[in-house]
matplotlib code that plots the C-alpha trace (Angstrom):
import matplotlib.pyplot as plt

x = [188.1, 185.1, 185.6, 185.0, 183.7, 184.2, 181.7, 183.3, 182.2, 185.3, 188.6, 188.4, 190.0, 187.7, 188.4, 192.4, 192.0, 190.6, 193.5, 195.9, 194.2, 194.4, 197.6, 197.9, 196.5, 193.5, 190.7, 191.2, 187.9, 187.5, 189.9, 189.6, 188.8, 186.9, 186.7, 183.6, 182.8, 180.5, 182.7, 185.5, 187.9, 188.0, 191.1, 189.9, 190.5, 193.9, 194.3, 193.0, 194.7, 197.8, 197.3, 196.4, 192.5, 190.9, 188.6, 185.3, 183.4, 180.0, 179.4, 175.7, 175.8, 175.5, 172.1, 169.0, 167.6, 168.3, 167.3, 169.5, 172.3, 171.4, 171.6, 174.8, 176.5, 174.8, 176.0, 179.5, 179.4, 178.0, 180.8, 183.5, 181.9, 182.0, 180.3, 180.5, 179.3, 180.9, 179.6, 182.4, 181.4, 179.2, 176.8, 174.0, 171.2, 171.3, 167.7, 166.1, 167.8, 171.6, 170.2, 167.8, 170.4, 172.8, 170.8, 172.6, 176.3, 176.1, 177.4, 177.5, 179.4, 177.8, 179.7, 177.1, 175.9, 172.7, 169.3, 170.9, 171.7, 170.9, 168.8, 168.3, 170.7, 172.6, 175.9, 179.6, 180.5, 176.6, 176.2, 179.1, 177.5, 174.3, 175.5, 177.3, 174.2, 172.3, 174.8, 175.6, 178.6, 179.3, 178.8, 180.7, 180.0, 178.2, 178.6, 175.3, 173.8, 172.2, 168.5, 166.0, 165.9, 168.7, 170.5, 168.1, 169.7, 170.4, 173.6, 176.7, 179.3, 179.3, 182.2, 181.4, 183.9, 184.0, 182.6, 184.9, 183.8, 186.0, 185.2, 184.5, 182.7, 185.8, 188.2, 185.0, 185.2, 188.5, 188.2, 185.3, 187.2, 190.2, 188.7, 185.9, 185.4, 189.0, 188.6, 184.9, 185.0, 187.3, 186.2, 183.0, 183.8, 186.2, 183.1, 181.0, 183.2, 183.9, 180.4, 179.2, 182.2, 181.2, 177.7, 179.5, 181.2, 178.8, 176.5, 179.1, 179.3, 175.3, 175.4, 178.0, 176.8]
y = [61.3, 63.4, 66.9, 69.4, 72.8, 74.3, 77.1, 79.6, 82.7, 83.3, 82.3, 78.8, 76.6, 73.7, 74.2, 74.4, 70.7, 69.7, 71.0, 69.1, 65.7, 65.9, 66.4, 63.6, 61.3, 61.0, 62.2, 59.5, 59.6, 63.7, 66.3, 69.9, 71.7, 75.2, 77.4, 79.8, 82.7, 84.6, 87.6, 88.7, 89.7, 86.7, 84.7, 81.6, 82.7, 83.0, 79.4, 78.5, 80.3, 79.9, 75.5, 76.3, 76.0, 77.8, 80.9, 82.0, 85.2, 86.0, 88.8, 87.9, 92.0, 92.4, 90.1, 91.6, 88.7, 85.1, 83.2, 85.2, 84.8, 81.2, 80.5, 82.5, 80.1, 76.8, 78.6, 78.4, 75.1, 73.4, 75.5, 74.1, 70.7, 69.9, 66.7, 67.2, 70.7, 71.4, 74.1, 74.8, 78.3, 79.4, 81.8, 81.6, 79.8, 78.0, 77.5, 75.1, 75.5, 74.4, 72.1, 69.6, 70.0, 68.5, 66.9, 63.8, 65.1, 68.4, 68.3, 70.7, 70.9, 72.4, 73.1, 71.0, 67.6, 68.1, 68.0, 70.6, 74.1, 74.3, 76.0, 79.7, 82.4, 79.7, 79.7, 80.1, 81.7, 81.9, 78.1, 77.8, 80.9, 79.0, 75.7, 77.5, 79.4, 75.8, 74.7, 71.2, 69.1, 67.7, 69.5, 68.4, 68.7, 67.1, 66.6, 65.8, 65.9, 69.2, 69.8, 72.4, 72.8, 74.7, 71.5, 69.1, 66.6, 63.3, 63.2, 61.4, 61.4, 63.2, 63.7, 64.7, 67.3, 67.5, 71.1, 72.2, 74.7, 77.5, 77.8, 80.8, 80.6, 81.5, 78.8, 76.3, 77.1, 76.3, 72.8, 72.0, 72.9, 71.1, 68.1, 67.3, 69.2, 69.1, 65.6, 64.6, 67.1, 65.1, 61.8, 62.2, 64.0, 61.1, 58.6, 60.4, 60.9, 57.0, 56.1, 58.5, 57.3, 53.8, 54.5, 56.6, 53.5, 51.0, 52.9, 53.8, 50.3, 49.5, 52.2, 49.9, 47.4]
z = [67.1, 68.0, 68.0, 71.4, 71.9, 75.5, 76.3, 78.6, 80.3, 82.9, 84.0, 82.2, 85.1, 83.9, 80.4, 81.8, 83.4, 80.1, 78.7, 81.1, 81.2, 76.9, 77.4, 80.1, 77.5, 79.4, 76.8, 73.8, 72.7, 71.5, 71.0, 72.1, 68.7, 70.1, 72.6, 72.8, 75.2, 75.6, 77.1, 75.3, 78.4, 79.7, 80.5, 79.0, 76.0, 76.7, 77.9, 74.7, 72.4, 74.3, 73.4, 70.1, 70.4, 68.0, 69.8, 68.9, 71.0, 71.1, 73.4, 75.5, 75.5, 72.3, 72.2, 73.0, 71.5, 73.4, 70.3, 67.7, 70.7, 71.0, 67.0, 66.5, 69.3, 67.1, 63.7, 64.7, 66.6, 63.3, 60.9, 63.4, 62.8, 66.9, 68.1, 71.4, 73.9, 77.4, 79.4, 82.0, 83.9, 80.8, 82.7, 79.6, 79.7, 76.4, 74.5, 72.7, 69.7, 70.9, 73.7, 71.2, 68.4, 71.2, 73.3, 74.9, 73.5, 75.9, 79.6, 82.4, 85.8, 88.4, 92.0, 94.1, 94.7, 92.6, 93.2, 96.2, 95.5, 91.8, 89.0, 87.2, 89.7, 91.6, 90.0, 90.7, 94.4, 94.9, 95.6, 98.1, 99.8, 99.6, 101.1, 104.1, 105.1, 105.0, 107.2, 104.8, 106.0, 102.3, 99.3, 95.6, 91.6, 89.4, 85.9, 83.9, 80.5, 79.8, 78.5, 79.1, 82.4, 84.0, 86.1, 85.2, 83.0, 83.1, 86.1, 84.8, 88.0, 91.2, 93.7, 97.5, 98.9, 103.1, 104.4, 107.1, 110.1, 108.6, 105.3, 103.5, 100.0, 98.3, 100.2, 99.7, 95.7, 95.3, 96.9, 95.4, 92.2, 93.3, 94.3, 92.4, 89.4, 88.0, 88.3, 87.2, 83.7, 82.0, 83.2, 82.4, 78.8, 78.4, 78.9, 76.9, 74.0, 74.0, 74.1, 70.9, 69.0, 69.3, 68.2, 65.5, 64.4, 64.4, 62.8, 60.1, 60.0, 59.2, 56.6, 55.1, 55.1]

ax = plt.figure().add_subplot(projection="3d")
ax.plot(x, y, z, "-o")
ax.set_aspect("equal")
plt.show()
């Protein structure tokens, strides 16, 4: 079973429906081995913890370097032996060093229907505020594969979520949330996770052979 790292930087609601489809038996493929923030008064930490995830902090704050940040965050992935990266409301932009040591086993969900509303400062409440003032009667999230290029990977599922004429950012979030990104994370990790395992095993398998 592959193992998971969650990157975190807030509350943790994805990394919660993570939690709750695991324990719905719906993730076969990997199991939830880390959680790592880069905030240490977060309440992520606390859902973690709290499910017996093992927690790992490395406080952006403390960085005046990105790279040494950027390495620090890889050092501990590679101790903790994880196979697979989610990003779920991690608010760094990770380098080249984490994404091409990752590349193709490192997702992202992002609260829009990308290409729309996406890249560096559109993140969190900013890109419901963003699709109201457009005026967009469907927005959603998108789970992709990340690489260099801040919501540019390869995009894995998307969900559309109905804009209705009263909607404030914050009641926008929460559905978007609700219905779409609560459901796609752990579908798509799920996916994911089954596809590397069974390129894990057959190429187990050529090396015994």
């Amino acid at each position: 079973m592959l193992k998971i790292a969650v990157l975190v930087s807030g509350g943790g609601t994805n990394l919660q429906a993570l939690i709750d489809a695991e324990r719905r038996g719906e993730l076969r493929s990997g199991k939830l081995s880390l959680v790592v923030s880069s905030r240490s008064d977060v309440a992520a930490l606390s859902r973690g913890s709290s499910h017996g995830i093992p927690c790992a902090v490395v406080e952006r704050t403390t960085y005046n370097d990105t790279n040494q940040f950027d390495q620090t965050i890889l050092d501990i992935l590679r101790k903790n032996d994880i196979d697979v990266v989610v990003l779920a409301g991690f608010l760094s932009v990770l380098g080249p060093a984490v994404v091409q040591a990752y590349e193709s086993r490192m997702i992202n969900v992002h609260p829009s229907l990308l290409p729309s509303f996406c890249g560096p400062g559109l993140y969190g409440i900013k890109v419901h505020e963003a699709a109201l003032l457009r005026g967009v009667k469907i927005t959603g999230a998108t789970v992709h594969l990340v690489n260099e290029i801040p919501d540019g990977g390869k995009i894995l599922l998307q969900k559309a979520v109905t804009v209705e004429p009263e909607d404030t950012p914050e009641s926008l979030q929460r559905r978007v949330m609700e219905e779409a990104e609560w459901v796609l994370l752990p579908l798509a990790l799920e996916e994911l996770c089954a596809t590397l395992s069974v390129a894990k095993e057959s190429g187990d398998a050529s090396n015994r052979s």
